[in-house]
Each structure stands twice: as C-alpha cells, then as structure tokens.
PADO-129376 format. One line per 3 residues: number of its first residue (from 1); for each residue x, y, z of N, C-alpha, C. Coordinates in steps of 0.1 Angstrom, whole numbers, plus 5000, padded with zeros to 4 digits. Atoms other than C-alpha are relative to their C-alpha. Example, Ala and Ser with C-alpha at 12.3 -4.5 7.8 and 13.67 -1.06 7.14 Angstrom:
REM residues 2
1> 5009/4988/5000/5123/4955/5078/5009/5012/5000 ~ 4991/4989/5000/5137/4989/5071/4992/5011/5008
This chain:
REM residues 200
1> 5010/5010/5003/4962/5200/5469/4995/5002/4986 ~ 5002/4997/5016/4952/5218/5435/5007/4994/4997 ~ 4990/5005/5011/4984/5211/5418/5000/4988/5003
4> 4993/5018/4998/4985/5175/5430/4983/4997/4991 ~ 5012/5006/5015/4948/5172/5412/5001/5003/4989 ~ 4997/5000/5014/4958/5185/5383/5009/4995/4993
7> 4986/5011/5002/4991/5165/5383/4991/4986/4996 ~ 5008/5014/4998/4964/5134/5390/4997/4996/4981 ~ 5008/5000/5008/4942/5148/5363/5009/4998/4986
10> 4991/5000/5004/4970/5153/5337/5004/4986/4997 ~ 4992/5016/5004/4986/5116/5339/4990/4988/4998 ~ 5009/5007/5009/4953/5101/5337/4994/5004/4984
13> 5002/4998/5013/4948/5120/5304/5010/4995/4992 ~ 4994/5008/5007/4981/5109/5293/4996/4981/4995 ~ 5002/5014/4997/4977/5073/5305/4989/4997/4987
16> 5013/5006/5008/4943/5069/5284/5003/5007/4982 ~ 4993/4995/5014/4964/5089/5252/4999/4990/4994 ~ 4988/5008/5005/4986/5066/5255/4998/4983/5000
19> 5005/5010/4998/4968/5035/5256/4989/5000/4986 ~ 5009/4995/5017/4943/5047/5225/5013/4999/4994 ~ 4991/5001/5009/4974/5054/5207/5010/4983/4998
22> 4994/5011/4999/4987/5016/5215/4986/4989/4991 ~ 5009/5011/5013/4952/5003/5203/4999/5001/4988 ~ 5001/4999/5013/4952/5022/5172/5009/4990/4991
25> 4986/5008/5008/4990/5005/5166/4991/4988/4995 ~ 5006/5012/5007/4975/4973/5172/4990/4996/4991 ~ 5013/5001/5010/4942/4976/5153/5007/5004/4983
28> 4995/5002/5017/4963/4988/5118/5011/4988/5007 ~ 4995/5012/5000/4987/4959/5126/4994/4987/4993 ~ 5009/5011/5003/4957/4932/5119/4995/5001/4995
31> 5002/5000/5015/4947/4950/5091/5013/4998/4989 ~ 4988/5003/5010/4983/4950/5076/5000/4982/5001 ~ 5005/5017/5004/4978/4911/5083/4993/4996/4991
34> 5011/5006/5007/4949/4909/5066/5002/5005/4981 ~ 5002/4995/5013/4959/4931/5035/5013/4989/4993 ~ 4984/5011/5007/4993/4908/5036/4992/4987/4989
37> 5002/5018/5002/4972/4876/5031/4990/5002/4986 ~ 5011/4989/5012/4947/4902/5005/5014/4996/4988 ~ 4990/5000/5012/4979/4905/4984/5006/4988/4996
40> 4993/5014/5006/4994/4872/4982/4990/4989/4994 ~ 5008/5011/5003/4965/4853/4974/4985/5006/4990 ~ 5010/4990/5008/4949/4881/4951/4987/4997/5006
43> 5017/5001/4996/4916/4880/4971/4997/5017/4997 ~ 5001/4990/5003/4903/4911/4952/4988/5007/5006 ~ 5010/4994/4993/4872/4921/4976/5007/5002/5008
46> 4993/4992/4992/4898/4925/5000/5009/5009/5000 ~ 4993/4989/5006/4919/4945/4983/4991/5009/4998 ~ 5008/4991/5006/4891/4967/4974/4998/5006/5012
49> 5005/4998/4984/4878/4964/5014/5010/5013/5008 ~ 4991/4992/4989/4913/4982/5025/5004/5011/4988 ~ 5000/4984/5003/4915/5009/4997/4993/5008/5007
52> 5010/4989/4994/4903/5044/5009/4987/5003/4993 ~ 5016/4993/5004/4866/5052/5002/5001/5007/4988 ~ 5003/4990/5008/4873/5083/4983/5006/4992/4983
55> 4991/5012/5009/4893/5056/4956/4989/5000/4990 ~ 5013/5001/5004/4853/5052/4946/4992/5011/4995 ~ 5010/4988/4998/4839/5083/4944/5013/5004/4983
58> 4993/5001/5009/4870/5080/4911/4996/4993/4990 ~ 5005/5010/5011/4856/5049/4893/4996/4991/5010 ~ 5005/5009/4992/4835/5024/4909/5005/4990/5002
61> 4994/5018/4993/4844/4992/4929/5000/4992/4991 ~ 5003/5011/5007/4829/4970/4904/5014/4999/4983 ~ 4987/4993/5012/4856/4988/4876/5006/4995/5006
64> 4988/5003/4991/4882/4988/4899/5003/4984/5002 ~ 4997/5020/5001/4878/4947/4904/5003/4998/4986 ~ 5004/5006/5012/4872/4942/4867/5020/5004/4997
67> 4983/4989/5003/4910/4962/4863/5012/4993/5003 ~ 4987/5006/4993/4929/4945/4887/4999/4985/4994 ~ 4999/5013/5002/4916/4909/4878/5002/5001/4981
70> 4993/4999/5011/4926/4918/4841/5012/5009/4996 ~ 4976/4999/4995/4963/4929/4853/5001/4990/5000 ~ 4991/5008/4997/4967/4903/4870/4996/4983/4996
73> 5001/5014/5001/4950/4872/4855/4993/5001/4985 ~ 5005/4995/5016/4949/4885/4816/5003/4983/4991 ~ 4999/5010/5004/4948/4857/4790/5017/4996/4991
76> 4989/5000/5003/4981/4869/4779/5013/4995/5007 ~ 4991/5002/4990/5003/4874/4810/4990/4999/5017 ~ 5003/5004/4988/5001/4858/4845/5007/5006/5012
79> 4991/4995/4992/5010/4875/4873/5000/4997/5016 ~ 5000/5001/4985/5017/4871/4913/5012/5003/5008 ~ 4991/4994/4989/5031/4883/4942/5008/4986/5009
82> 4993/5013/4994/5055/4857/4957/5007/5003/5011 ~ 4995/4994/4986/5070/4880/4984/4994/5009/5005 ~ 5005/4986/4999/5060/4907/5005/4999/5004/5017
85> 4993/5000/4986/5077/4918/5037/4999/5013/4999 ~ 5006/4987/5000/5062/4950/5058/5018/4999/5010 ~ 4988/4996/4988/5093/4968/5080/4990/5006/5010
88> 5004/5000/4989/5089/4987/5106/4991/5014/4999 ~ 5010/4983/5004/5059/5014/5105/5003/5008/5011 ~ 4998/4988/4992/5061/5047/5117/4991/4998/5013
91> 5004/5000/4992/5048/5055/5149/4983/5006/4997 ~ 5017/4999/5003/5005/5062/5145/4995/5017/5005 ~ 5007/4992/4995/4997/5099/5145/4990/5008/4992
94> 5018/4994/5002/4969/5122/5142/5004/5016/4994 ~ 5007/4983/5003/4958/5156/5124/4990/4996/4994 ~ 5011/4997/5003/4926/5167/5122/4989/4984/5007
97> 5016/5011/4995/4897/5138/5129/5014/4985/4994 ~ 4988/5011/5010/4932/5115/5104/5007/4995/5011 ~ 4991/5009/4996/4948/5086/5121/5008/4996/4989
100> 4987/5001/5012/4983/5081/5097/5009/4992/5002 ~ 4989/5007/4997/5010/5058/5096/5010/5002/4982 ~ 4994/5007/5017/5038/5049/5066/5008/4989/5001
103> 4999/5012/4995/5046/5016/5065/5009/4997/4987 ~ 4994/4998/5011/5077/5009/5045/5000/4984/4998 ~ 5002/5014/5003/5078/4972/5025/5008/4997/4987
106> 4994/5007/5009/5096/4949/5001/4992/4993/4990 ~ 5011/5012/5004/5079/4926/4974/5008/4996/4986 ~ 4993/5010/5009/5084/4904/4949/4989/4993/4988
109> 5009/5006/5013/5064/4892/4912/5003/4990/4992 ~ 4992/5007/5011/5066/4869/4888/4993/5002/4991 ~ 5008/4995/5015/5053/4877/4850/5003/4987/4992
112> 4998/5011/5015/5046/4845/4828/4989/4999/4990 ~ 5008/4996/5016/5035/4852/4791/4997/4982/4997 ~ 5008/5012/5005/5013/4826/4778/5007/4995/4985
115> 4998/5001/5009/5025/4835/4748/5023/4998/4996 ~ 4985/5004/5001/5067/4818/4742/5009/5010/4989 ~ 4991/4990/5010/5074/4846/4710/5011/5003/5009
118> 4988/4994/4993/5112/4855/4720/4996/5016/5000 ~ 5003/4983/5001/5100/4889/4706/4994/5005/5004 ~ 5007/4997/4988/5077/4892/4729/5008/5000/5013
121> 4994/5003/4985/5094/4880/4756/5008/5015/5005 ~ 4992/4988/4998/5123/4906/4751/4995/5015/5001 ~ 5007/4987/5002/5098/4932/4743/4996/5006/5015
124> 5009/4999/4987/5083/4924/4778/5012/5008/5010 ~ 4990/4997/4991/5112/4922/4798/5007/5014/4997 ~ 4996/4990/5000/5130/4954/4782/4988/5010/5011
127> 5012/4988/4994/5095/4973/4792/5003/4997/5016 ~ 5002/4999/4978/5096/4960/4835/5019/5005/4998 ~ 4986/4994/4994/5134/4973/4834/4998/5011/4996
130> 5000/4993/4995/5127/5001/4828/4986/5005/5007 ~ 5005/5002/4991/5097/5000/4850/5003/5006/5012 ~ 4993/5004/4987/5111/4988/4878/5013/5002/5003
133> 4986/5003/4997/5148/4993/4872/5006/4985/4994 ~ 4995/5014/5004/5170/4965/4853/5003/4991/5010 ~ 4990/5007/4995/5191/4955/4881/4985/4994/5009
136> 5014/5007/4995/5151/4940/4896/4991/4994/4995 ~ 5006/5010/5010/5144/4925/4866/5007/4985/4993 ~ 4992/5014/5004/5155/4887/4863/4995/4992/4992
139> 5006/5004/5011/5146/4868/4831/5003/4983/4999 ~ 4997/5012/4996/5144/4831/4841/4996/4988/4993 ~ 5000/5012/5013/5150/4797/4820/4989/4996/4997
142> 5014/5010/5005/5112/4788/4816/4996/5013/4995 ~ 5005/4988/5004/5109/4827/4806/4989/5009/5005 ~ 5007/4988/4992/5093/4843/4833/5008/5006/5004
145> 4993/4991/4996/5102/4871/4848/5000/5005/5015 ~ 4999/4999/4986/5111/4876/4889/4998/5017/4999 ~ 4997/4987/4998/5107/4911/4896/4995/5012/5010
148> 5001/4997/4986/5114/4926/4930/5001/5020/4999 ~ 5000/4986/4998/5103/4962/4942/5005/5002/5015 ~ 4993/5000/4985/5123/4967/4972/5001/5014/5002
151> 5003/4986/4999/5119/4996/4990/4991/5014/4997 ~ 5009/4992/5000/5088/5011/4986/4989/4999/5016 ~ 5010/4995/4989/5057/5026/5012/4991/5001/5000
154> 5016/4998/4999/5023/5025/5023/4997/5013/5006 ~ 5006/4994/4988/5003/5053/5035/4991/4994/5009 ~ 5013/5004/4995/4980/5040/5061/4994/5013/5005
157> 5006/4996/4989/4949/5058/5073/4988/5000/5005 ~ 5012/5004/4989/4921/5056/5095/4996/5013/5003 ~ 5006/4984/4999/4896/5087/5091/4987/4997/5006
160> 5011/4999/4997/4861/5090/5106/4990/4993/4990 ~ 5006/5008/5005/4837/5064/5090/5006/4990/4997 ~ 4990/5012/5008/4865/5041/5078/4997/4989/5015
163> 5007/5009/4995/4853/5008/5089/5017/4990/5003 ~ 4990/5008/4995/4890/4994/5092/5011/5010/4995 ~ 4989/4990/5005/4927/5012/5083/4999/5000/4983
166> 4995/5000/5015/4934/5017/5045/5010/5004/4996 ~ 4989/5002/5002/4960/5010/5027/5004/5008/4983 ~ 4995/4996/5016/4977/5029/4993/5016/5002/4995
169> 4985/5001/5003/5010/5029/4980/5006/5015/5003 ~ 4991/4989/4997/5031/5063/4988/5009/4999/4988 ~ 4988/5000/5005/5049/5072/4956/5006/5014/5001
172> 4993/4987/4997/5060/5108/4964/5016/4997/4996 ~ 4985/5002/5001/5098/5093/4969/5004/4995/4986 ~ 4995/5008/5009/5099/5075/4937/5000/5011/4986
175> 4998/4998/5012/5113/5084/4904/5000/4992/4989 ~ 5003/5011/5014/5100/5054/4880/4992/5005/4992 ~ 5010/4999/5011/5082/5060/4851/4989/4996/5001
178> 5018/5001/4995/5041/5064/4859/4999/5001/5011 ~ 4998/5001/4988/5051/5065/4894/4992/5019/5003 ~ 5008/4987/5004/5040/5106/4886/4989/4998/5004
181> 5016/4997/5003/5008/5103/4876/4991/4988/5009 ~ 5010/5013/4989/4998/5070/4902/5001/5013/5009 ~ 5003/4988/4991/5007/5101/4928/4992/5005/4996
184> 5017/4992/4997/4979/5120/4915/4989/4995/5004 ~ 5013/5006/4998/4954/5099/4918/5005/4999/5019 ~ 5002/4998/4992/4966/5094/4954/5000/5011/5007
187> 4998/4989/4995/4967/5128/4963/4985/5003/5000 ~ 5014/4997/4999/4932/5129/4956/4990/4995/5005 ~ 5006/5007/4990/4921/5103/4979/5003/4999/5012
190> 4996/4995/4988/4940/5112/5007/5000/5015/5005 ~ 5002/4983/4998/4934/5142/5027/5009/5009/5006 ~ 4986/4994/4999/4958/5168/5025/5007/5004/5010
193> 4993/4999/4988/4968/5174/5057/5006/4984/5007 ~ 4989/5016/4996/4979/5136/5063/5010/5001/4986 ~ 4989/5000/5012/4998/5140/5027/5006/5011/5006
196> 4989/4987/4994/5012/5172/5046/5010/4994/5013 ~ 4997/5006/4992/5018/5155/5078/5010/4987/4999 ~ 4995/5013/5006/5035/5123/5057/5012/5009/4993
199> 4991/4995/5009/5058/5146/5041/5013/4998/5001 ~ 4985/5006/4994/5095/5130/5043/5006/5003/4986
C-alpha cells in the first residue's frame, strides 16, 4: 500500500510538471506573437516591453528607443522588416529560478536611401555584404536593398519578476562582423547559467 502511494504521489507530481511545463510553452508562444507583430510594424514600446530588464540597468529605455527609432527611421536611410518566420523552438527548460528556450528564425529588410548618389548607394550596399554576407544582399531597380538574415536565434527567458518572456538575439553561432561584440552585451544580460545551459 506504501509503494502504491508513492507511485500515486509520484505521477501526480509528474502530471502537474508536466502541465506547468505545457503552460510555460504556451505562455512564451503569445509573446513570440506579440514580439512578431512588435517587429514588423516597429512598435518600439514593445520591443522595449520584451527585452530583458537587465538591457536597462546598461543605458536607459528612453536611450534605447531614441537608438532604435534613429536606425530605423533616420532622415537618411529607411528601414523595415518585410519578413520574419519563427521555426520550431526548443523544448522550455529550467536552471535555477531561469525559464529558457532558443527559438531559431528567418527575416527579411529592405534599406532605402533618401539620398539616389550612385556613390552612396554602392558604398551602402558593399558595407550590408559584408554585414550580412553578399549572397543576402540584393540591390533592386529603384535602389533599395532586400536583405535577408536567414538562420539566426532567439534566446528566450522568463526569470523571476519578468512580467512576460524576453526576447534577445543569440549570436554565439555567428561569425559576421560586430556579431562579437553584440554577444557581449548579451552575455551581460543574461544569466550565466541559462547562457551555460543554451550552449549548442
């Protein structure tokens, strides 16, 4: 009769794991929704909403907006995301108090200069090939520029206070130029045992 209650006891501990672990899936799922619809339609308080906290505690929010909306909506060049397809994320696990996932994704830009100088132009385009890689840099008859990052990763995670999942790029895998030094700054807002735990 013991072992049959501890057998009981046992598969209702799984059972309620394994049911937490299904809400967590779903709960980052409807934030990766929300950061999808964040990125395509530059809504920059939401983009800000699903960085990690510690992101701040680096240069304040109000910086950090002023940064992104003079990337991406400078008087020179125009920029936007025109694709941006998640695959299939890892399965949702845990060390320490750290909910983790890596969420691998495709995307797609277009870069149009205000300014029609050819010598510009070429200046531009040489610089995103090597960026991005030439064979991702397409230089199209009205003189913008398509330019797809295929195959890159999110870390997602969900720590103790975080008010929804957050979202950062993972460049550990990559070898592009500045791709370096973006990894440090994430290294420093993620806590090292999920960058240990993520290690592929």
């Amino acid at each position: 009769m013991k072992n049959l209650s501890q057998i009981a006891l046992l598969l209702l501990i799984d059972t309620a794991a394994g049911a937490q672990t299904r809400q967590d899936s779903l709960d980052m799922r409807q934030d990766m929704a929300q950061y999808y619809s964040a990125t395509l339609n530059l809504q920059y308080d939401s983009l800000l909403y699903f960085m990690p906290p510690a992101t701040f505690d680096i240069a304040p929010k109000e910086s950090i907006k002023e940064q992104l909306k003079e990337a991406f909506e400078s008087e020179e060049i125009k920029i936007r995301f025109v694709f941006f397809q998640y695959g299939l994320p890892t399965p949702v696990g845990k060390t320490g108090d750290h909910l983790y996932a890596l969420i691998p994704y495709d995307a797609a830009m277009t870069m149009t200069m205000t300014d029609s100088d050819t010598t510009m132009l070429g200046m531009v385009f040489y610089a995103m090939g090597l960026q991005f890689g030439s064979e991702n840099v397409e230089r199209k008859p009205d003189n913008s520029l398509y330019i797809k990052t295929p195959n890159k990763r999110m870390l997602a995670i969900k720590s103790p206070g975080h008010d929804s999942w957050k979202f950062i790029e993972d460049k550990r895998n990559s070898n592009l130029p500045g791709d370096e030094q973006t990894q440090e700054l994430v290294d420093l807002v993620i806590p090292k045992e999920v960058l240990d735990a993520t290690k592929k």
